[in-house]
C-alpha positions in Angstrom: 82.3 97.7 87.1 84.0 100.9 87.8 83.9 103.2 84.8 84.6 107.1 86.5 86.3 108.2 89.2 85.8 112.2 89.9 89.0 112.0 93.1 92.1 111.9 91.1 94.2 110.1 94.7 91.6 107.5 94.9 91.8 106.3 91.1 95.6 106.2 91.5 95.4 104.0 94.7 92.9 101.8 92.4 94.9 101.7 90.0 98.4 101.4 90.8 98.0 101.1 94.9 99.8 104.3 95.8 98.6 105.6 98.6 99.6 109.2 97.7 96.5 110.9 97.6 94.5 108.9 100.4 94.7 108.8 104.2 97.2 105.6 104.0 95.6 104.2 107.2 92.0 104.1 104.8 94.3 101.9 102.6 92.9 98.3 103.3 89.0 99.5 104.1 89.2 101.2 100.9 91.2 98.4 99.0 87.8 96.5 99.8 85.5 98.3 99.0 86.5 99.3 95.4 87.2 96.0 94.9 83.4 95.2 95.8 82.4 98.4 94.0 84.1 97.2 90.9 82.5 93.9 91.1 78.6 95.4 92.0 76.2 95.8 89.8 73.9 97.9 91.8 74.2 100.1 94.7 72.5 97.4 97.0 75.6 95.1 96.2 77.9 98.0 98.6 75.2 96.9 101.4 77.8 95.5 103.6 77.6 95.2 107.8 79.9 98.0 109.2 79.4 100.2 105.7 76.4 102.1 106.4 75.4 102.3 102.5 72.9 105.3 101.7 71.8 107.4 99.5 72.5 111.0 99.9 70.2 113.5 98.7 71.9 114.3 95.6 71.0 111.0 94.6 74.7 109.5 95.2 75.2 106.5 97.3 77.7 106.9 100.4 79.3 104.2 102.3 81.3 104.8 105.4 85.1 104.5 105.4 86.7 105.9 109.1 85.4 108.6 111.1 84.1 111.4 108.6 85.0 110.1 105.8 83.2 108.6 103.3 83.1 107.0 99.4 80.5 107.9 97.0 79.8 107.2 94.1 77.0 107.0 91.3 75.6 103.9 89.1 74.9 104.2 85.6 73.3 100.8 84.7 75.5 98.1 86.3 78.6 100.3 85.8 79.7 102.7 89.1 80.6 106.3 88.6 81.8 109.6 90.2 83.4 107.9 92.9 84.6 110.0 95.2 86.7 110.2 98.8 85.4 112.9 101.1 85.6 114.2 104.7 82.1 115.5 106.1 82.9 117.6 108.8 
């Protein structure tokens, strides 16, 4: 279950579906995954074809959304956290 989001745009788009504070074509990748993040209860649960799910040195997990972007997030027992939306250039 999701429990923290650290990107503000992405938690609203969760939440209410405004697509404000994303890239609005990430819309329906993104609608997916936090809906599959929400329902995971480990990292390994984000291990989708097409997703690329790793884990990043910092000891995050990353899945691919479009191009440089990426979601990542943390897991604190079943329960995701500091999920975030970020371009890697």
């Amino acid at each position: 279950m999701i429990k923290a989001f650290r990107h503000k745009g992405l938690e609203v788009f969760f939440e209410t579906g405004s697509k404000a504070g994303i890239q609005p074509h990430h819309a329906p990748k993104l609608r997916k995954q936090l809906l599959r993040l929400d329902l995971a209860k480990s990292p390994i649960d984000m291990s989708v074809p097409g997703w690329n799910l790793h884990r990043l040195s910092t000891g995050q997990w990353s899945v691919w959304v479009n191009g440089n972007w990426r979601m990542t997030f943390d897991f604190d027992g079943e329960n995701a956290t500091l999920i975030d939306y970020q371009d890697y250039h």
